[in-house]
C-alpha positions as CSV (number, residue, x, y, z in Angstrom):
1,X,52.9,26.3,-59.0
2,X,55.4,26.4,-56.0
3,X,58.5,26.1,-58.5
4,X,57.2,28.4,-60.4
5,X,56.7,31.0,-57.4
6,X,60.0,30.3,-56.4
7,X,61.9,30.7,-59.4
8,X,60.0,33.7,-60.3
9,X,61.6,35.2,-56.8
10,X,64.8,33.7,-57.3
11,X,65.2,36.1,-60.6
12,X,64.0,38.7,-59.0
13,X,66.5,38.5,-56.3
14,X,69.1,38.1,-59.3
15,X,68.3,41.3,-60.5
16,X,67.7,43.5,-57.1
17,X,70.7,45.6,-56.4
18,X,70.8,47.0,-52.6
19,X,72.3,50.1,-51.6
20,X,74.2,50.5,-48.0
21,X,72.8,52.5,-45.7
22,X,75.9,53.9,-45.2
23,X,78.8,54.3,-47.2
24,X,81.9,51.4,-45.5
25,X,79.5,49.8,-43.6
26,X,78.4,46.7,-45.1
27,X,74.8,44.8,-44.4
28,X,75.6,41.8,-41.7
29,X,72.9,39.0,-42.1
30,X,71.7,36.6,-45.0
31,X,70.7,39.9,-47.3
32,X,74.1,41.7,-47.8
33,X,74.9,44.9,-50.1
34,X,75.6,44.4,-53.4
35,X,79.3,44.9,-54.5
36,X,80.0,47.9,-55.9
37,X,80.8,47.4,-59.3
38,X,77.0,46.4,-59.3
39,X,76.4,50.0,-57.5
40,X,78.1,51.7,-60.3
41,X,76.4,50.2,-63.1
42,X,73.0,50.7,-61.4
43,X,70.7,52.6,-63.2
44,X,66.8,53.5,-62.3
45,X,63.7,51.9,-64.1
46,X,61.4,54.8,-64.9
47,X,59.6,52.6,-66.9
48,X,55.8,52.6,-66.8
49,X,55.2,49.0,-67.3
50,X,57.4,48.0,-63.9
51,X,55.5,49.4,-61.5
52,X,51.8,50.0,-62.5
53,X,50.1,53.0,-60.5
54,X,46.3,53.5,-60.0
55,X,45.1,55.8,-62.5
56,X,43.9,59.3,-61.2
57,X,40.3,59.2,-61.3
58,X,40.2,56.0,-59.3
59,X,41.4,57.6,-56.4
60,X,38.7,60.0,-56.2
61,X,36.2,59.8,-53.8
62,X,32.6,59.7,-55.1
63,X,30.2,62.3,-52.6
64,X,26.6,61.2,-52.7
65,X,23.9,63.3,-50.6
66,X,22.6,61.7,-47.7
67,X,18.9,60.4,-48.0
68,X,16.3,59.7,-45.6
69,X,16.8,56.0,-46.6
70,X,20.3,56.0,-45.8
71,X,20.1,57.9,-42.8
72,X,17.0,55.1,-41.7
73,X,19.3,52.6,-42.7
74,X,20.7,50.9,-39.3
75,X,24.0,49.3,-41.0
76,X,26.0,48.8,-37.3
77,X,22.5,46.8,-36.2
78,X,22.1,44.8,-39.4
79,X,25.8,43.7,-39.3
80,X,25.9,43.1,-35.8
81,X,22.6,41.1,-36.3
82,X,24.1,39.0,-39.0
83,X,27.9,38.6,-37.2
84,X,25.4,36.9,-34.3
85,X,23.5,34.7,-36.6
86,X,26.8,33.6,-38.2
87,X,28.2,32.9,-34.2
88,X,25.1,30.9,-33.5
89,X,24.4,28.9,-36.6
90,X,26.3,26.2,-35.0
91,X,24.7,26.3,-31.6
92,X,20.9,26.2,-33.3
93,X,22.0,23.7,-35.6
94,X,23.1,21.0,-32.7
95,X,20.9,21.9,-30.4
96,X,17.5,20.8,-33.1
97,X,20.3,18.0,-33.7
98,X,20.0,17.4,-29.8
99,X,16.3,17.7,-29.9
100,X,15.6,15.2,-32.7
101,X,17.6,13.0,-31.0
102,X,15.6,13.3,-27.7
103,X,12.5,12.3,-29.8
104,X,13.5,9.1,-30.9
């Protein structure tokens, strides 16, 4: 899977072009500009398939009246409630652990 990840990456690094910043001032680092008979070549994907955009309708946001139920709802106490049991599963759990062993 690794090798597979990696050599997917390694063609895509093959086929990125970069573009200075500026023009005679050249990258410095392990990423440098691209020479510039790869500039000249260089030509745009408007392609459809490369770069897959959400469609419109997603995007919209759904408005739903409020109701008395949701209003009644208490969503900050019920999370907080269960964020607290989560935290102190492990402390109930060892302390009837610590109790059992009491008994014996």
């Amino acid at each position: 899977m690794q090798a597979a990840n990696v050599a997917r990456l390694e063609a895509y690094k093959s086929k990125l072009i970069l573009f200075p910043r500026k023009d005679g001032k050249a990258k410095k680092g392990e990423i440098n500009d691209s020479p510039a008979d790869a500039l000249k070549n260089a030509a745009q994907v408007r392609d459809a398939t490369v770069l897959r955009l959400p469609a419109k309708e997603a995007q919209k946001a759904v408005y739903e009246p409020l109701t008395k139920a949701v209003k009644e709802h208490g969503a900050y106490a019920e999370g907080r409630a269960l964020w607290v049991e989560k935290r102190d599963h492990g402390r109930v759990k060892r302390a009837a652990e610590l109790a059992a062993l009491k008994k014996k």
